[in-house]
C-alpha positions as CSV (number, residue, x, y, z in Angstrom):
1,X,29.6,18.5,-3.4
2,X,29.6,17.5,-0.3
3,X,32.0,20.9,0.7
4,X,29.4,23.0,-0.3
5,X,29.2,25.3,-3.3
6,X,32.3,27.2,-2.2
7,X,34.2,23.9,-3.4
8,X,31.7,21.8,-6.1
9,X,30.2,25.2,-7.8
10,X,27.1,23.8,-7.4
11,X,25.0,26.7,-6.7
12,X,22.1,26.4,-9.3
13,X,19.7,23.9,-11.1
14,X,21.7,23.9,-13.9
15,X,24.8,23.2,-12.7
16,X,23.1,20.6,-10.3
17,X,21.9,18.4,-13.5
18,X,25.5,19.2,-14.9
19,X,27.2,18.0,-11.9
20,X,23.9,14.6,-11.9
21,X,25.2,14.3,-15.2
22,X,29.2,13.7,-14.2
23,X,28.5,11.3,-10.9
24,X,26.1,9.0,-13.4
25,X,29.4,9.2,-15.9
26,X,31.5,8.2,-13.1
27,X,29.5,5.4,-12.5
28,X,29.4,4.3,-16.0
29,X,25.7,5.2,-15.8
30,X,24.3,6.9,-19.3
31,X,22.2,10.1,-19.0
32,X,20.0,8.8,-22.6
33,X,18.2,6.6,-20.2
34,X,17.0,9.6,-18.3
35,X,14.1,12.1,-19.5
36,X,15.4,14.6,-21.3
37,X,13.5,17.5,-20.1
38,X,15.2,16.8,-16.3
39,X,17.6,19.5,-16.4
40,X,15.1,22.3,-17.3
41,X,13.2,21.0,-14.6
42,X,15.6,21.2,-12.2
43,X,16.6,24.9,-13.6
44,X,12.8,25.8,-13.1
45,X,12.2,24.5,-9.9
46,X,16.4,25.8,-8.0
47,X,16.6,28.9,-10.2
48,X,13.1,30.5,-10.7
49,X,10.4,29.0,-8.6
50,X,11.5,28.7,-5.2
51,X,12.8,31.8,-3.5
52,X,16.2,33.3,-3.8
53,X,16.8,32.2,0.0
54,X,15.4,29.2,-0.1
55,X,17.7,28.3,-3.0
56,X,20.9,29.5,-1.6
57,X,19.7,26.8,1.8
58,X,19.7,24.1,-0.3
59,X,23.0,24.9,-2.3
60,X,24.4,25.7,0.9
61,X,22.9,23.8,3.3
62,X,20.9,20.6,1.8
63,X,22.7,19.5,-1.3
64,X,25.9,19.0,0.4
65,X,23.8,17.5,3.4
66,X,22.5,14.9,0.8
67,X,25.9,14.8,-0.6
68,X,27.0,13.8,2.4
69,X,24.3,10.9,2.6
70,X,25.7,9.5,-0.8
71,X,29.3,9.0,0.8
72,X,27.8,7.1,3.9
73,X,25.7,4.9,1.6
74,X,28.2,2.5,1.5
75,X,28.8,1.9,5.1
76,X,25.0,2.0,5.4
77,X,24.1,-1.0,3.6
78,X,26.9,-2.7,4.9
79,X,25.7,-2.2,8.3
80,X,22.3,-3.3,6.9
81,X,23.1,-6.4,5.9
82,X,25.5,-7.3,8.8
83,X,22.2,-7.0,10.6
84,X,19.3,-8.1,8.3
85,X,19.8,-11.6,9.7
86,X,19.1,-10.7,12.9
87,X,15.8,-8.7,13.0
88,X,13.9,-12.1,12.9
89,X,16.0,-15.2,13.2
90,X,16.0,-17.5,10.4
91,X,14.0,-14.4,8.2
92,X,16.0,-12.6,5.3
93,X,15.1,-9.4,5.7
94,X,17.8,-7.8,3.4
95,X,17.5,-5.4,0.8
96,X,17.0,-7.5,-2.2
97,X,14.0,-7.7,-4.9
98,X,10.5,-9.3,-3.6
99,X,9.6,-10.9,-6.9
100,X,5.4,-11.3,-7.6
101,X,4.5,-14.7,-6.4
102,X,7.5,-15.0,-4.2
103,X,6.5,-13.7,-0.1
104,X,9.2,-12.0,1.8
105,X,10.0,-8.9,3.8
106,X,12.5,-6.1,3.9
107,X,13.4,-3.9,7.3
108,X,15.2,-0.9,6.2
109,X,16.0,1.9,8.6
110,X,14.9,5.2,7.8
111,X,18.4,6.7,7.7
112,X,19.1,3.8,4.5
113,X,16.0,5.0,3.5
114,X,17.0,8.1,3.3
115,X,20.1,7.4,1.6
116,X,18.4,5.8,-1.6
117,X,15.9,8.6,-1.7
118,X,19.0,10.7,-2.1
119,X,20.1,8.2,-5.0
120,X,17.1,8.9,-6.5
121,X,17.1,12.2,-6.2
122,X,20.8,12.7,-7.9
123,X,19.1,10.3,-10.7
124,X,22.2,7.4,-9.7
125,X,19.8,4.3,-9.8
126,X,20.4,2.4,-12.7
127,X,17.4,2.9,-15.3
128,X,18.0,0.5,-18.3
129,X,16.4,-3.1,-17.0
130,X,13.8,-1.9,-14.7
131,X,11.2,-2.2,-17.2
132,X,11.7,-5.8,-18.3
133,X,11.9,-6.8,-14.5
134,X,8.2,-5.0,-13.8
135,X,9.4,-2.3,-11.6
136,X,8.2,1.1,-11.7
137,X,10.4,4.3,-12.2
138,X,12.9,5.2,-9.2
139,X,14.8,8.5,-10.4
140,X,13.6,11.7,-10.0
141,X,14.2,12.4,-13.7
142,X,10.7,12.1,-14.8
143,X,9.4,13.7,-11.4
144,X,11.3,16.7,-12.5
145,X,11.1,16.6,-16.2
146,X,7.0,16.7,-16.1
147,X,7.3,20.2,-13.7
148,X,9.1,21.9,-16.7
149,X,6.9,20.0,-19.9
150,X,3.6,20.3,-18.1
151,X,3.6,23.1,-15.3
152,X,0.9,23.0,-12.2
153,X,1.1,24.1,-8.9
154,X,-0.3,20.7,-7.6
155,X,3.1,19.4,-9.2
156,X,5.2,22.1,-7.9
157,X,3.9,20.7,-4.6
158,X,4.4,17.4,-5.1
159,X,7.9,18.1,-5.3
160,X,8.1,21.0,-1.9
161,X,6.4,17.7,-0.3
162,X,9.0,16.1,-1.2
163,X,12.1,18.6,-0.5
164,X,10.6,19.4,3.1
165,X,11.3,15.7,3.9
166,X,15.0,15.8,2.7
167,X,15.1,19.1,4.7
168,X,13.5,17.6,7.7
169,X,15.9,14.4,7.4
170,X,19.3,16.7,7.1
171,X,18.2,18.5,9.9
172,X,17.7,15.7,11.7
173,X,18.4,11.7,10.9
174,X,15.4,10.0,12.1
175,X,16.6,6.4,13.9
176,X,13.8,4.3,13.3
177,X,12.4,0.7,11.1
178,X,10.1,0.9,7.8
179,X,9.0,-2.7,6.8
180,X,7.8,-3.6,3.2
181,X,6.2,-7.1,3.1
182,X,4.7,-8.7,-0.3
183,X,1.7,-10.8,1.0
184,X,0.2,-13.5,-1.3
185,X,-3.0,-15.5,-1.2
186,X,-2.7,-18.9,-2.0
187,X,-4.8,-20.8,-4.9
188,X,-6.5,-23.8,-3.3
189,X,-5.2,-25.4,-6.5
190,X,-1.6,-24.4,-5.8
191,X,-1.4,-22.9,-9.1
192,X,-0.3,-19.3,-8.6
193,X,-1.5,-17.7,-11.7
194,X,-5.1,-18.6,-10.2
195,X,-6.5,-16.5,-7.7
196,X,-8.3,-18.1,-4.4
197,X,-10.3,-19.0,-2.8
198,X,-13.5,-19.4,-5.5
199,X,-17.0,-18.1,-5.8
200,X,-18.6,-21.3,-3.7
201,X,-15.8,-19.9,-0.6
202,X,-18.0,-17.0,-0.7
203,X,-20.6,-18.0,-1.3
204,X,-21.3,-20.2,1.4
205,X,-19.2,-18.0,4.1
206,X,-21.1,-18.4,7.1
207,X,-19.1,-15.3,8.7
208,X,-21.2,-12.6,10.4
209,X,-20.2,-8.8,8.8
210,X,-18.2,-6.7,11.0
211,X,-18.9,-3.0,12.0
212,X,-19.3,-0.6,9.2
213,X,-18.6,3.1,10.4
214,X,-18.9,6.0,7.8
215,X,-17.3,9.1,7.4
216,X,-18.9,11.5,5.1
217,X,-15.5,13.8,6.0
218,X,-11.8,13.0,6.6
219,X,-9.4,11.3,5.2
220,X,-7.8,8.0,5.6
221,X,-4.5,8.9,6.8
222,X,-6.3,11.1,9.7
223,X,-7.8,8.0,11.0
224,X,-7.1,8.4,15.2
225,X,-6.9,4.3,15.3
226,X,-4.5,1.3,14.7
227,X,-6.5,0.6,11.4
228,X,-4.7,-0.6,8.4
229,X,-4.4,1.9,5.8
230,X,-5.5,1.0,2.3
231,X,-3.5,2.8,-0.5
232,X,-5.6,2.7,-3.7
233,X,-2.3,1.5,-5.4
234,X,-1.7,0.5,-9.0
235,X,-0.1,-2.6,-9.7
236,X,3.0,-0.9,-10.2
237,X,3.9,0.6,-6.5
238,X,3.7,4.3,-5.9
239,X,1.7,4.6,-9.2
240,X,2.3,8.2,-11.2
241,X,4.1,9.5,-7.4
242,X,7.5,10.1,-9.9
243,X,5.3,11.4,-12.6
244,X,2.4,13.2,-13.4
245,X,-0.1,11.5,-11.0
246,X,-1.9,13.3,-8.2
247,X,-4.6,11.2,-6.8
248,X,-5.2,8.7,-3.3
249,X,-1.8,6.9,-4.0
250,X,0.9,9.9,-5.6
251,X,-0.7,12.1,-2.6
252,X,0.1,9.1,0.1
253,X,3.7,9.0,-1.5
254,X,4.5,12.5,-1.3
255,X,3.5,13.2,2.3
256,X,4.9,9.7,3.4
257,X,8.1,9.7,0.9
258,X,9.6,6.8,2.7
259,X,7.5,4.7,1.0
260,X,8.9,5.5,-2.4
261,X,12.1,3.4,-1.2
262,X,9.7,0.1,-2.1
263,X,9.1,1.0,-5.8
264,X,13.0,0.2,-5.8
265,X,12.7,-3.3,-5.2
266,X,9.3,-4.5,-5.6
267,X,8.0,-5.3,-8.7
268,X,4.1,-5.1,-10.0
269,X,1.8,-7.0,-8.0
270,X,-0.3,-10.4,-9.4
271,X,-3.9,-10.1,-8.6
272,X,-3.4,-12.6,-5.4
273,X,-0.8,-10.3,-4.0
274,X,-0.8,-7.0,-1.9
275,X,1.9,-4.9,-0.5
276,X,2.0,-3.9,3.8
277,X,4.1,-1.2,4.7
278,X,4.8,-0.7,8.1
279,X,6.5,2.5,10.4
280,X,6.7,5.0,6.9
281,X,6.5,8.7,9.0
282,X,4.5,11.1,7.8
283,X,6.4,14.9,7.3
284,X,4.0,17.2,5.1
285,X,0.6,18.2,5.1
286,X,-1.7,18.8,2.4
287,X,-4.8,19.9,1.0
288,X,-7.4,19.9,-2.1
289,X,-6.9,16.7,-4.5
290,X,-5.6,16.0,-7.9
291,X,-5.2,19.6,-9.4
292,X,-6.1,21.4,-6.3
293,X,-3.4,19.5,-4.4
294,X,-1.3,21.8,-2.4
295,X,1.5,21.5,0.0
296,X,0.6,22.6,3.5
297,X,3.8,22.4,5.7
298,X,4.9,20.5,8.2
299,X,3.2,17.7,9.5
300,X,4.4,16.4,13.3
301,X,3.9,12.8,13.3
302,X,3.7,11.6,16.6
303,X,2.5,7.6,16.0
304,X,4.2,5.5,19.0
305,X,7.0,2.5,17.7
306,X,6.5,-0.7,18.2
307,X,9.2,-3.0,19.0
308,X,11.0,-3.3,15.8
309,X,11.0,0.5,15.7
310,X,8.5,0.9,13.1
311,X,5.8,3.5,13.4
312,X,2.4,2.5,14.1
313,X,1.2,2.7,10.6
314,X,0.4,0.1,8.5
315,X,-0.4,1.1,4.7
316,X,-1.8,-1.6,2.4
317,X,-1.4,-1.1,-1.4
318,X,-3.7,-3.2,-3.2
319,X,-5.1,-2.5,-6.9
320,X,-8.1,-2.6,-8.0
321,X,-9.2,-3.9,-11.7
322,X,-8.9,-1.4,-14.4
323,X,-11.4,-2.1,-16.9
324,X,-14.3,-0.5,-18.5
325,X,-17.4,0.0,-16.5
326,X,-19.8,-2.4,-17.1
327,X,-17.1,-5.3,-16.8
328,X,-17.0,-4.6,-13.0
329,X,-20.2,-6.4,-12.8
330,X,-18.9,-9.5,-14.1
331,X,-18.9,-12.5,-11.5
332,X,-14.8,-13.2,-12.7
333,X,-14.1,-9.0,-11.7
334,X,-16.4,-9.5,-8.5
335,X,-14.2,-12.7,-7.2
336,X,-10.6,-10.8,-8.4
337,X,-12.0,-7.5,-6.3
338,X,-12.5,-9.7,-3.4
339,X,-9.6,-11.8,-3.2
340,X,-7.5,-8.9,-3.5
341,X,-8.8,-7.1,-0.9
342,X,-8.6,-10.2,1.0
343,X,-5.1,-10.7,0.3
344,X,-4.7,-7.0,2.0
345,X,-6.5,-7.1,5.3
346,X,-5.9,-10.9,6.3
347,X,-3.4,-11.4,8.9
348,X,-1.2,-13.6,7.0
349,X,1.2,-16.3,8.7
350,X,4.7,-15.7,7.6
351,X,5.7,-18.6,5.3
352,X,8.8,-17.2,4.1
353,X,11.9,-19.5,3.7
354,X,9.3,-22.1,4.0
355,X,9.1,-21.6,7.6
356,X,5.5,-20.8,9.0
357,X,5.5,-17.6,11.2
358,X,3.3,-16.4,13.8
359,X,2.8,-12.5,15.0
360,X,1.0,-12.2,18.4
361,X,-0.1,-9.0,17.5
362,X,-0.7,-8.3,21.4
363,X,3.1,-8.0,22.3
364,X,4.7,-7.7,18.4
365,X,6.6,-10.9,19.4
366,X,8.0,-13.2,16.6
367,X,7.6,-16.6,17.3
368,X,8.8,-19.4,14.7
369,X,6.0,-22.0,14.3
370,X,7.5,-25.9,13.9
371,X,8.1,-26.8,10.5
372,X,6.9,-29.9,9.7
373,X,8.8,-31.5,7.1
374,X,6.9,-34.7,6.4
375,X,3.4,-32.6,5.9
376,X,4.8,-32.0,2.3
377,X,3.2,-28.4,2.1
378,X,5.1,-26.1,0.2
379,X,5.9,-22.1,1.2
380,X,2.1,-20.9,0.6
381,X,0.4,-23.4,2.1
382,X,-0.6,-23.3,5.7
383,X,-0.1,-25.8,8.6
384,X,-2.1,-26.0,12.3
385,X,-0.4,-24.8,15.0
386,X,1.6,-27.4,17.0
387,X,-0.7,-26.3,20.5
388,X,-4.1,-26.2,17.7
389,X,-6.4,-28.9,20.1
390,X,-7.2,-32.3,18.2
391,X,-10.6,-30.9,17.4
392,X,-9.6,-28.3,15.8
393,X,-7.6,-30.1,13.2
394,X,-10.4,-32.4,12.5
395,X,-12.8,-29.2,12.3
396,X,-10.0,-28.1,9.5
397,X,-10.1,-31.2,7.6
398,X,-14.5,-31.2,7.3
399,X,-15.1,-27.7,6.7
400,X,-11.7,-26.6,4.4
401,X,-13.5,-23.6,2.8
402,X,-14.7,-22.3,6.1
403,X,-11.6,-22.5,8.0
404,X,-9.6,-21.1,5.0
405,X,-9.4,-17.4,6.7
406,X,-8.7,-19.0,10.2
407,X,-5.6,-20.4,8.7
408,X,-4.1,-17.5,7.7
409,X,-4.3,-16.5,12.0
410,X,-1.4,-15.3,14.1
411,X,-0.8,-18.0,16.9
412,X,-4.6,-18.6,17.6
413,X,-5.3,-15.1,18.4
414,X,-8.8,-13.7,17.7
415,X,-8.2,-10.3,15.7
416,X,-11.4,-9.2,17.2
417,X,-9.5,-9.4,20.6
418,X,-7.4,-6.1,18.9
419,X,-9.9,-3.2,18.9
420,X,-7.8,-0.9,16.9
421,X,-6.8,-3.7,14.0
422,X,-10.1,-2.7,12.2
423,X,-9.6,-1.1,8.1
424,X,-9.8,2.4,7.1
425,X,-10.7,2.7,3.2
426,X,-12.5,4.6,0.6
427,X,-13.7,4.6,-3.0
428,X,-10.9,2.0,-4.2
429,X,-10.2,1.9,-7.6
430,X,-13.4,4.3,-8.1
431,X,-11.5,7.0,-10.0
432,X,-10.2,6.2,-13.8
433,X,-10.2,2.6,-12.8
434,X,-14.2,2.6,-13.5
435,X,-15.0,1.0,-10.6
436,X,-18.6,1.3,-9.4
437,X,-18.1,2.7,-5.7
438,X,-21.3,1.2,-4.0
439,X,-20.4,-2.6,-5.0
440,X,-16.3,-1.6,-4.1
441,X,-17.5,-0.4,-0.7
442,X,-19.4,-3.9,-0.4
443,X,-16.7,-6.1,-1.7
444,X,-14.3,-4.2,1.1
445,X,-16.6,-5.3,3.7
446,X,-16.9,-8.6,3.0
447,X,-13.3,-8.9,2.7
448,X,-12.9,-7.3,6.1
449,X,-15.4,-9.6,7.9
450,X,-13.8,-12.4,6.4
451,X,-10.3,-11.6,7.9
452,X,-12.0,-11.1,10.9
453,X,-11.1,-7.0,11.2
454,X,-13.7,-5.9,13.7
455,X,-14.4,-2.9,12.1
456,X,-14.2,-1.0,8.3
457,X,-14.3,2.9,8.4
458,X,-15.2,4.1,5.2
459,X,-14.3,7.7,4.0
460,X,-17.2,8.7,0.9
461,X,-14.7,11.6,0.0
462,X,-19.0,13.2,-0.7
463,X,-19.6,10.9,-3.2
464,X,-23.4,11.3,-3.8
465,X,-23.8,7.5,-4.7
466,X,-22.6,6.6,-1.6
467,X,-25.1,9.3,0.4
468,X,-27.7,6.2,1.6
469,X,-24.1,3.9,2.3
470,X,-24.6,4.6,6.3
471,X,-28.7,3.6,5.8
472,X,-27.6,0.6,4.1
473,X,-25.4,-0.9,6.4
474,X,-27.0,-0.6,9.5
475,X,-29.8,-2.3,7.7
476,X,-27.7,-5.4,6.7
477,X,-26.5,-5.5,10.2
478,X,-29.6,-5.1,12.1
479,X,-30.9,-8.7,10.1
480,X,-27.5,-10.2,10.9
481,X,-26.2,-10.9,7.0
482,X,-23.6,-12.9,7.0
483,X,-20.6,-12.4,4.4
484,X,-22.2,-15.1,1.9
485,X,-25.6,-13.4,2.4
486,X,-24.2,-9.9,1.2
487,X,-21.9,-11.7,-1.4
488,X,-25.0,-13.6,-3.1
489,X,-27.1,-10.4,-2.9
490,X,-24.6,-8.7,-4.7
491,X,-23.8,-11.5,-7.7
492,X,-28.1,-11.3,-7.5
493,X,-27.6,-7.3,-8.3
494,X,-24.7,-7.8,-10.5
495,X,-26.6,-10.0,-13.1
496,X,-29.3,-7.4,-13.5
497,X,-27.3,-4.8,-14.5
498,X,-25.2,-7.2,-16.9
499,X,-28.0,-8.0,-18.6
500,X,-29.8,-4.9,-18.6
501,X,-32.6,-5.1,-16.3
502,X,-32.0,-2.7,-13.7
503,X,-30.4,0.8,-14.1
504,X,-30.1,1.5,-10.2
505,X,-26.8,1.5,-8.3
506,X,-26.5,-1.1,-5.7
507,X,-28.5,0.8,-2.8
508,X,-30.9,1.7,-4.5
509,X,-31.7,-1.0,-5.6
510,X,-31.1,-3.3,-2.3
511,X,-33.4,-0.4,0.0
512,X,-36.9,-0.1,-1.7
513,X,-37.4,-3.6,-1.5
514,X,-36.8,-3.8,2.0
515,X,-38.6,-0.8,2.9
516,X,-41.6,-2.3,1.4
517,X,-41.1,-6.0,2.0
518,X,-39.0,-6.2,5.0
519,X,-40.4,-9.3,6.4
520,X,-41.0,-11.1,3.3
521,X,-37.4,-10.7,2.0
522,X,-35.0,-12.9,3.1
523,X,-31.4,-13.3,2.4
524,X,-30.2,-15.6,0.0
């Protein structure tokens, strides 16, 4: 295949799936595992939608070029591996499964990258276990079986995003790093099916709220700072992105398809656990939403690399509760919301190997942090820094709760020293999750100001709830809440509207009485 059509006879869908068909044979891989609508899907997509040019490039021109990518693979991960050591000494970073409740990182470059997107598109990843080991889909099967059972441009496009990257990549490798970290927040309790830290942590956080900035247009992944990116994930990586789904995450997937690579080997997130992905390039552009969504061509990105050759995007996948609506106002759904978004935008010590590491996020250095082995803390606990002063440590030991976020700090640096390190979100979990986008604005912004980002930018996407949000937060701000003043305010709110005495969504509810009582209220 590799030869060209000339020597496979590949030179259509259909004899593409024929020939998908033979290498999974050869690798004593079964086709019954894959959907069984794929090879019409293929036929549609190489034989009738796409023009009779643009399918004789790809016979001639990008299959053999991915073809091609197949027969390195080999020498690829070996290479990978012979260096995985090395990126961080003492740090696996291989290529291996990131179980839930188990931290770790993987560098992969984007050429491997590339390589297992190739797999994936031939359908060679093996199918039958992936389900009882809580990973999501890999193979393009499904991605290509939904264009032929249920036909819509927006899907059509999902998969031109997706061809315009292996195009751009066979045209020209790319050479740099994409990172894919599982981050966990530890229980106070040490038990890992609980979630920390608990409602009193909030309650009685004595952090002041950072800066709230809102977009009424724009979109996250537009943001012209160093912000973290949230991806409204599922708990299952990449979501419907090799299915039918076309919303926040699928649409992050398709234009960034490097971070499809993680739904290989990263299973569904726990609720204490988030996923960062660092340096995934972006290659498409895009416009409308869900069924409107339409490739838009090339995108350019241009994002500087930072030492380990990553792009400078960071993309957080956390997931938000899916449940009906009214449960969102429950305190348990409140604390889960929180915690997960906490999880997301802390700057976590790297405790993998049981080894506690530090990122000085000034110079990207790695520095290893002394293990000390009498302490008896395990791998998700967190120790003071060797140069911490004396009173610091005391300070620790008085006010646990308080200090809990400080903890989770990279060498003793302030993150409000990093202008750029704020969080750029939007309505997460707001869609078919149920989620009530006022109180999921508020919950991100406490969990910002307690990981000490110095700023949240918050895309509305025009949701008319959210037309007062800008009003709002300047208001908190101007009488200097602090994250357990909002937090109680909102468990205040939340209780009404369990119990039925109040209608009114978050604002408007919070505004009247402090337009007519301003001095009288007080926080909580």
């Amino acid at each position: 295949m590799s030869e060209g059509p000339s020597h496979s006879r590949v030179d259509s869908g259909e004899v593409l799936w024929q020939a998908i068909s033979d290498m999974r044979q050869s690798l004593s891989l079964s086709t019954r595992f894959l959907a069984p609508s794929a090879s019409h899907g293929y036929a549609l997509l190489f034989d009738e939608l796409i023009h009779e040019q643009e399918s004789k490039r790809w016979f001639n021109e990008i299959i053999p070029a991915l073809a091609g990518l197949l027969l390195r693979f080999p020498s690829l991960l070996e290479v990978h591996f012979q260096n995985a050591d090395n990126i961080i000494s003492g740090i696996k970073t291989g290529l291996r499964l990131l179980h839930p409740q188990e931290a770790g990182i993987v560098f992969l470059s984007q050429e491997l990258i590339a390589a297992l997107l190739a797999c994936a598109f031939f359908c060679l990843f093996p199918v039958a276990n992936r389900g009882a080991k809580d990973l999501p889909v890999i193979n393009f099967d499904n991605l290509f079986a939904s264009l032929y059972e249920s036909y819509s441009e927006s899907h059509e496009s999902k998969i031109r995003c997706i061809m315009h990257y292996f195009e751009r990549v066979c045209s020209c490798l790319p050479t740099g790093t994409v990172s894919f970290e599982r981050k966990i927040l530890p229980a106070e309790s040490h038990d890992p099916s609980t979630t920390a830290p608990e409602t009193d942590f909030w309650s009685e956080s004595d952090i002041s709220l950072c800066a709230f900035k809102v977009h009424s247009s724009g979109l996250i992944e537009d943001q012209s700072n160093n912000a973290l990116e949230v991806d409204f994930a599922n708990k299952y990586l990449g979501g419907g992105a090799l299915n039918r789904g076309c919303v926040q995450e699928e649409i992050r997937f398709m234009i960034n398809p490097e971070l499809i690579a993680g739904m290989l080997f990263l299973p569904r997130m726990d609720d204490n656990e988030a996923i960062e992905i660092v340096g995934a390039e972006r290659y498409s552009c895009y416009t409308g939403y869900a069924s409107s969504f339409r490739f838009a061509g090339a995108y350019i990105d241009k994002k500087a690399m930072d030492p380990f050759k990553r792009r400078r995007t960071r993309i957080i996948a956390i997931d938000a509760l899916c449940a009906p609506k009214m449960r969102h106002f429950k305190k348990i759904s409140l604390l889960r919301e929180i915690n997960k978004a906490l999880c997301g935008f802390l700057y976590h010590k790297r405790s993998w190997q049981h080894q506690n590491i530090f990122i000085d996020r000034e110079d990207n250095e790695i520095q290893l942090a002394r293990n000390d082995k009498d302490s008896g803390l395990s791998h998700t606990e967190t120790t003071v820094p060797r140069e911490a002063p004396l009173n610091d440590v005391e300070t620790n030991r008085e006010k646990p709760a308080n200090n809990f976020v400080r903890d989770f700090y990279v060498d003793g640096a302030d993150p409000k020293d990093h202008e750029d390190d704020g969080v750029a979100t939007g309505n997460w979990g707001c869609g078919v999750f149920g989620g009530d986008p006022e109180l999921k604005a508020m919950i991100q912004w406490l969990a910002a100001s307690q990981a000490r980002r110095p700023f949240i930018s918050y895309y509305t996407f025009g949701v008319q709830a959210l037309q007062n949000l800008d009003q709002a937060t300047k208001w908190i701000i101007s009488h200097e809440w602090t994250v357990g003043d909002l937090w109680n305010m909102m468990l205040e709110y939340s209780a009404q509207r369990l119990y039925k005495q109040t209608n009114l969504g978050f604002i408007s509810w919070l505004l009247p009485s402090l337009a007519t009582n301003k001095e009288s209220i007080q926080p909580p």
